[in-house]
TIKOLVO-583562 format. One line per 3 residues: number of its first residue (from 1); their letters; for each residue x negated, y negated, z of N, C-alpha, C. Coordinates in nm, 3 decimals, always signed. Layout:
N
NUM	a	X,Y,Z,X,Y,Z,X,Y,Z ~ ...
This chain:
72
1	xxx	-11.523,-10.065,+7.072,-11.397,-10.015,+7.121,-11.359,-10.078,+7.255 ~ -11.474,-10.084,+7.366,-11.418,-10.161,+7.446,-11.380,-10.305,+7.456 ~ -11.462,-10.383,+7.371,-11.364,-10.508,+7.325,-11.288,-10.511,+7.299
4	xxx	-11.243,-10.398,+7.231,-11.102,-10.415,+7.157,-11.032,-10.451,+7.274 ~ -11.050,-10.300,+7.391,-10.939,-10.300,+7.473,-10.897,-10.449,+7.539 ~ -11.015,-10.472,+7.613,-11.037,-10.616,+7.643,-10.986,-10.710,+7.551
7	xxx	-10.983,-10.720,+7.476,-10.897,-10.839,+7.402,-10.760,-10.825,+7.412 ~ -10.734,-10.669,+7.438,-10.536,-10.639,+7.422,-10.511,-10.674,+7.582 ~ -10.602,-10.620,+7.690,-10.535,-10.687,+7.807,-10.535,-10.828,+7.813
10	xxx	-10.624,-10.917,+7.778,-10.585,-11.022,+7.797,-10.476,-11.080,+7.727 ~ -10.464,-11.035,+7.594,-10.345,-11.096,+7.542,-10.225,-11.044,+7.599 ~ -10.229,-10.936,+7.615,-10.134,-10.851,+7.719,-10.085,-10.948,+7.857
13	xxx	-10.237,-11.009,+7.920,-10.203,-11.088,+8.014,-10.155,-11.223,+7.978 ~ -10.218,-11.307,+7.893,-10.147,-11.419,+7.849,-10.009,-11.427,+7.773 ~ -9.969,-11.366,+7.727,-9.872,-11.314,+7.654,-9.739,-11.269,+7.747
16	xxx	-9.795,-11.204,+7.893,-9.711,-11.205,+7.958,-9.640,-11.292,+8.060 ~ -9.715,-11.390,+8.032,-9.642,-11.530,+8.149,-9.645,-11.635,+8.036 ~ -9.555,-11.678,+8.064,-9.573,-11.878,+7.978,-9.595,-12.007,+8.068
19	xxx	-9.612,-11.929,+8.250,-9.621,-12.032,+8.353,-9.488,-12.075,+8.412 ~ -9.400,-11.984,+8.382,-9.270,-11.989,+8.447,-9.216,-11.963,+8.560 ~ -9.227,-12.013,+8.671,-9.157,-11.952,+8.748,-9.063,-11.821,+8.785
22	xxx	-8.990,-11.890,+8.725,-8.852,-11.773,+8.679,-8.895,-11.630,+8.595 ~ -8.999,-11.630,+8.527,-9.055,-11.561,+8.479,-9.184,-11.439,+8.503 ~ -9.201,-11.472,+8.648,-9.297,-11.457,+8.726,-9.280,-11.320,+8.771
25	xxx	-9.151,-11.282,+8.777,-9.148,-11.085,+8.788,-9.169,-11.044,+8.705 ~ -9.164,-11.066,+8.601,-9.226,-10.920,+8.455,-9.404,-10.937,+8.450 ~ -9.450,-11.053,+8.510,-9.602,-11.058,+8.535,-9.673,-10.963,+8.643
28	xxx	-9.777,-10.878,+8.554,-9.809,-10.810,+8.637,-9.883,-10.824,+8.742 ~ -9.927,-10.943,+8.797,-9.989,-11.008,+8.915,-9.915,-11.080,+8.990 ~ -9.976,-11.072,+9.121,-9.828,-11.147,+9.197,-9.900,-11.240,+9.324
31	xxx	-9.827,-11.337,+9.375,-9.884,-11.411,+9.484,-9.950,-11.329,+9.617 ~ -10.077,-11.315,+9.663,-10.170,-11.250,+9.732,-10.181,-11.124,+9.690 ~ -10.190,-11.077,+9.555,-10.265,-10.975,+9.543,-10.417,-11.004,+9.514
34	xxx	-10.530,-10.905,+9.508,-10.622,-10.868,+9.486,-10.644,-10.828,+9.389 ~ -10.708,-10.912,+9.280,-10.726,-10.800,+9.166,-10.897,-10.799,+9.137 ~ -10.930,-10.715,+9.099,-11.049,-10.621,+9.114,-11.061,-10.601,+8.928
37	xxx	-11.180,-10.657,+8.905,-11.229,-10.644,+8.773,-11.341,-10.540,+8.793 ~ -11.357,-10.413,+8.703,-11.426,-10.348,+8.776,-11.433,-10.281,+8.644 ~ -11.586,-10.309,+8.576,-11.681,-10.271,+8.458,-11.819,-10.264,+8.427
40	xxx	-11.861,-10.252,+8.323,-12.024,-10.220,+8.332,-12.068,-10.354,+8.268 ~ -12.174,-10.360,+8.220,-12.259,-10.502,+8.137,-12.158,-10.551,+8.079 ~ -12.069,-10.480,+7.999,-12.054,-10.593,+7.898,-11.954,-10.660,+8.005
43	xxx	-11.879,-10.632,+8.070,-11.756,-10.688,+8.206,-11.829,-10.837,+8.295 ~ -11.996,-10.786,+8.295,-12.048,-10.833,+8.406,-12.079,-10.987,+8.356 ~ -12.128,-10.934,+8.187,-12.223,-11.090,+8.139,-12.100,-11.163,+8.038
46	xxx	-11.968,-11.120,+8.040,-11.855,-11.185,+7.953,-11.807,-11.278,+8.013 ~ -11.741,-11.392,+7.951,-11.671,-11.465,+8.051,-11.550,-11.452,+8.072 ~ -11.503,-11.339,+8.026,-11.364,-11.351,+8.027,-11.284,-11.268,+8.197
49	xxx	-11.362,-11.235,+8.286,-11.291,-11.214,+8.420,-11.282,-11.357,+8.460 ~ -11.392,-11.448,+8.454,-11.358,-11.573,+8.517,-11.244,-11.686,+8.431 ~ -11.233,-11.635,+8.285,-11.113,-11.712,+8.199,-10.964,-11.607,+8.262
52	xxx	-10.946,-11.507,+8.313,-10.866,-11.452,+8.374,-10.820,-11.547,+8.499 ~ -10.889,-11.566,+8.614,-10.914,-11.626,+8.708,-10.853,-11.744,+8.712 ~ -10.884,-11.806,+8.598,-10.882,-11.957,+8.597,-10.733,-11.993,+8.537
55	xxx	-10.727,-11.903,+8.417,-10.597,-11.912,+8.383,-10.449,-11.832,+8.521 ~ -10.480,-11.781,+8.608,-10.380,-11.778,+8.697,-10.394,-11.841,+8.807 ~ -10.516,-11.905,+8.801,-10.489,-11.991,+8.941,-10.454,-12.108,+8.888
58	xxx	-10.463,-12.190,+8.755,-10.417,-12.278,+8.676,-10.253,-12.268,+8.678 ~ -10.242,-12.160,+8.634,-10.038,-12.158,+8.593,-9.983,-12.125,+8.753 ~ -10.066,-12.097,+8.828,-9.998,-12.044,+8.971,-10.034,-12.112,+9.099
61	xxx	-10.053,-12.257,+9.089,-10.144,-12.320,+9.204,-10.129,-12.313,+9.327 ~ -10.022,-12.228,+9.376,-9.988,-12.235,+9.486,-9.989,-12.060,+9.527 ~ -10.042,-11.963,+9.438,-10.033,-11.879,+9.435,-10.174,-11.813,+9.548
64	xxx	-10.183,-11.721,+9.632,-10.326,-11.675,+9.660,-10.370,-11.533,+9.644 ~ -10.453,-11.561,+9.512,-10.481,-11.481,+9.469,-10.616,-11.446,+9.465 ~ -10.663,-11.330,+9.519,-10.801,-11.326,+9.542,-10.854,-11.232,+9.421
67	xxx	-10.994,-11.278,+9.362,-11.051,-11.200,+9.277,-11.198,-11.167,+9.275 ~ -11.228,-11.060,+9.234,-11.318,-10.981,+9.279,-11.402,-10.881,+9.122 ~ -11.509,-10.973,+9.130,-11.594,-10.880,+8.964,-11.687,-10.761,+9.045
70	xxx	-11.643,-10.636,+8.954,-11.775,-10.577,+9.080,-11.797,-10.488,+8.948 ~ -11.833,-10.570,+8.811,-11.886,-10.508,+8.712,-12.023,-10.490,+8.756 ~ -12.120,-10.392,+8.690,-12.269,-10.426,+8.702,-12.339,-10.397,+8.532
């Protein structure tokens, strides 16, 4: 079940930008926020906070965005 969820936010997250500029307010992350991944094992040993990561500092290079896993 919690994969599941995990699979709908990310598509949730990819799904919600195409790397647009112009498009960049209906995204729910924004230039210098903090976002905070914050889960147990399966959060800690997945790769998908750092495919999060990578994919918005990729579409947003000028963006500063700080991120933070504090799964255990």
């Amino acid at each position: 079940m919690r994969l599941a969820a995990v699979l709908v936010f990310i598509a949730a997250l990819v799904l919600g930008c195409d790397g647009r500029a112009e498009d960049s307010t209906s995204f729910p992350i924004r230039d210098g926020d903090h976002v905070v991944i914050w889960g147990d094992s399966i959060s800690d040993r997945q790769p998908w906070p750092k495919t999060i990561e990578h994919y918005i500092l990729t579409t947003h290079p000028d963006w500063r965005v700080k991120f933070t896993n504090l799964s255990w």
